[in-house]
C-alpha positions in Angstrom: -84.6 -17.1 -18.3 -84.7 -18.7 -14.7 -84.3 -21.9 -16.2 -81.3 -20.8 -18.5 -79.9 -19.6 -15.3 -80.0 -22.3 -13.0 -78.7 -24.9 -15.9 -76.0 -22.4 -15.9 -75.4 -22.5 -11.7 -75.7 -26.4 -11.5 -72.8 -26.8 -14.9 -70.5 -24.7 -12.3 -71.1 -25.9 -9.2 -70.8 -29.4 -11.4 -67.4 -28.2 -12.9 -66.6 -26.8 -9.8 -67.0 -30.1 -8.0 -65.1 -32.3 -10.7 -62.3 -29.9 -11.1 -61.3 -29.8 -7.4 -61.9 -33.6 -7.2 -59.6 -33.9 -9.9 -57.1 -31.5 -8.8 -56.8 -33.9 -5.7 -56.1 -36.8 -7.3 -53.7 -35.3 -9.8 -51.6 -34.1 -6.9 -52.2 -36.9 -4.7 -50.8 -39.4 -8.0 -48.0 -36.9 -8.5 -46.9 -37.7 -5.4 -47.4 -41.1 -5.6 -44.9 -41.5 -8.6 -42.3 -38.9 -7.2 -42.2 -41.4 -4.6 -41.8 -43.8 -7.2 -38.9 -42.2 -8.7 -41.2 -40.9 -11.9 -42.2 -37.7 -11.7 -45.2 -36.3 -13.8 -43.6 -33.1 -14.5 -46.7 -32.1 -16.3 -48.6 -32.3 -13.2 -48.0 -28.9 -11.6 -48.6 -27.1 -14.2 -52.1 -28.6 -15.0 -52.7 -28.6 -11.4 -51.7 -24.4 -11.4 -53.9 -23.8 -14.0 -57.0 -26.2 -12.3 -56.7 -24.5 -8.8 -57.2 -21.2 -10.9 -60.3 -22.2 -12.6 -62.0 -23.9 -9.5 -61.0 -21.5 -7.2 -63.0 -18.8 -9.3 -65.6 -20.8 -10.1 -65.9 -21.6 -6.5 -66.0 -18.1 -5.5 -69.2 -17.5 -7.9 -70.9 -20.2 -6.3 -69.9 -19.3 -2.9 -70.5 -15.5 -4.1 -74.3 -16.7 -5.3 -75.4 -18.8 -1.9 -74.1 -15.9 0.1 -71.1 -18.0 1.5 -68.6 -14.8 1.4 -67.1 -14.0 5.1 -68.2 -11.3 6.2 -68.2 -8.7 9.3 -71.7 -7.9 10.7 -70.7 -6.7 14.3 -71.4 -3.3 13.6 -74.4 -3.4 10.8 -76.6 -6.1 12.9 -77.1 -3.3 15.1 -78.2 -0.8 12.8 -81.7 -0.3 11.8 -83.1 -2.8 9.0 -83.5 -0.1 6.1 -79.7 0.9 7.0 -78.9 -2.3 6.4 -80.3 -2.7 3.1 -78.8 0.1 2.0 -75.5 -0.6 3.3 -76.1 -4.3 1.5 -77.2 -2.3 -1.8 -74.0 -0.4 -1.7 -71.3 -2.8 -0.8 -73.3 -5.2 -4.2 -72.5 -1.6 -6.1 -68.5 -1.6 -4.7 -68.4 -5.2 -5.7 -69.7 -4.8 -9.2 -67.5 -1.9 -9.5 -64.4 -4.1 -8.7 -65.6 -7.1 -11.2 -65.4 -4.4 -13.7 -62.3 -3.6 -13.0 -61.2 -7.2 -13.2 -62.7 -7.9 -16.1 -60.9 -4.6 -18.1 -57.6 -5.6 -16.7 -58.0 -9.3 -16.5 -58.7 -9.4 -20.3 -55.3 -6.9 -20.5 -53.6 -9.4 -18.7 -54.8 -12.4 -20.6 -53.5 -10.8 -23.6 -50.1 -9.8 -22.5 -49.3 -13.3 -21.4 -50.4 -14.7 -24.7 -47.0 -15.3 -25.6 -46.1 -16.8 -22.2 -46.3 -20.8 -22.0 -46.2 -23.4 -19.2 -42.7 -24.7 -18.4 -44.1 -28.8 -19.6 -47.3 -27.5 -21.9 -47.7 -26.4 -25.3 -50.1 -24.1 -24.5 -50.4 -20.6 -23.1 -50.3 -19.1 -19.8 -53.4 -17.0 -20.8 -55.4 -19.9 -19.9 -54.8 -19.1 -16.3 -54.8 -15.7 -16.6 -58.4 -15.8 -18.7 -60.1 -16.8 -15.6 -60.1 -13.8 -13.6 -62.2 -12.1 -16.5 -64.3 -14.7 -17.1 -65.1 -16.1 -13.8 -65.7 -11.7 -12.7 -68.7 -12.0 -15.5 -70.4 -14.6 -14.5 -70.1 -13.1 -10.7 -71.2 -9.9 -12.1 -74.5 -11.3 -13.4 -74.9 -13.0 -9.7 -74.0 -9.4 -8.3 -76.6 -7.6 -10.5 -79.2 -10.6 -9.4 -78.6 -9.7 -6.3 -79.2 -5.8 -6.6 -82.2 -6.6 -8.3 -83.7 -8.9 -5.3 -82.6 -6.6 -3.1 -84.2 -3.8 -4.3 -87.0 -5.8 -4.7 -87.1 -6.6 -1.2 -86.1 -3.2 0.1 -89.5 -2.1 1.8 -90.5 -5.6 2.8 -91.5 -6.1 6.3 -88.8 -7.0 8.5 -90.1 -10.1 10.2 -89.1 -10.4 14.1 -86.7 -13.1 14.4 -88.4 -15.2 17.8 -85.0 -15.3 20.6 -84.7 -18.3 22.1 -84.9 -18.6 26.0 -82.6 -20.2 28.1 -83.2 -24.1 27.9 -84.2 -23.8 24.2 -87.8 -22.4 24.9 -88.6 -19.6 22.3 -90.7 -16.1 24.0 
């Protein structure tokens, strides 16, 4: 299943990787041919519907390596098990609002079935079918997560060594 799973992380972070690399040079040739008095009207709509897909796919894999901003300045002063717990329960909000996106993105998606891009024969639920999609596969990173957190919830904290002035370590 491990194996299954990190096939799954290396096709994203691969699509991931081609889709924004492609996204860039679709814009940047757009551009080029404006300039050139032949505008690929095509272009911003396949671009739209790219920077929806790679954006969410980014945020999974951003999600998974534990790249999300976040605001520690009170919590890094709390005791460790208050910090797991704390961790636990944000993972637990977070799954909470995937859920949520998934119910209504899936609503959405269907709703704007009917809807098509201005210079594409195809539907605007293509965009829209991301947020659903891309809030399952972060829900199975999120419930990963729990799990390795609760795993690791009565570990030993180890002491983190503070460096000295002048780079020594105590």
């Amino acid at each position: 299943m491990k194996k299954l799973y990190h096939g799954f992380c290396w096709i994203e972070e691969t699509l991931c990787n081609i889709g924004f690399g492609a996204m860039i040079a679709l814009v940047f040739i757009s551009a080029i041919a404006r300039n050139l008095g032949r505008p690929l009207a095509w272009s911003i709509d396949v671009a739209q519907l790219m920077l929806c897909w790679t954006t969410l796919i980014g945020a999974d894999v951003a999600f998974r390596h534990g790249k999300f901003l976040g605001l520690d300045l009170v919590t890094r002063r709390l005791p460790i098990k208050v910090q797991r717990a704390l961790a636990l329960v944000i993972d637990f909000l977070i799954l909470g609002a995937l859920i949520i996106f998934i119910i209504y993105g899936f609503r959405l998606s269907a709703e704007s079935w009917k809807r098509s891009f201005q210079t594409l024969k195809i539907s605007y639920s293509w965009v829209t079918l991301a947020l659903p999609v891309m809030s399952i596969f972060m829900s199975v990173s999120d419930v990963l997560d729990i799990i390795s957190k609760i795993k690791q919830f009565n570990a030993p904290v180890e002491e983190k060594v503070q460096p000295l002035e002048g780079g020594e370590t105590a």
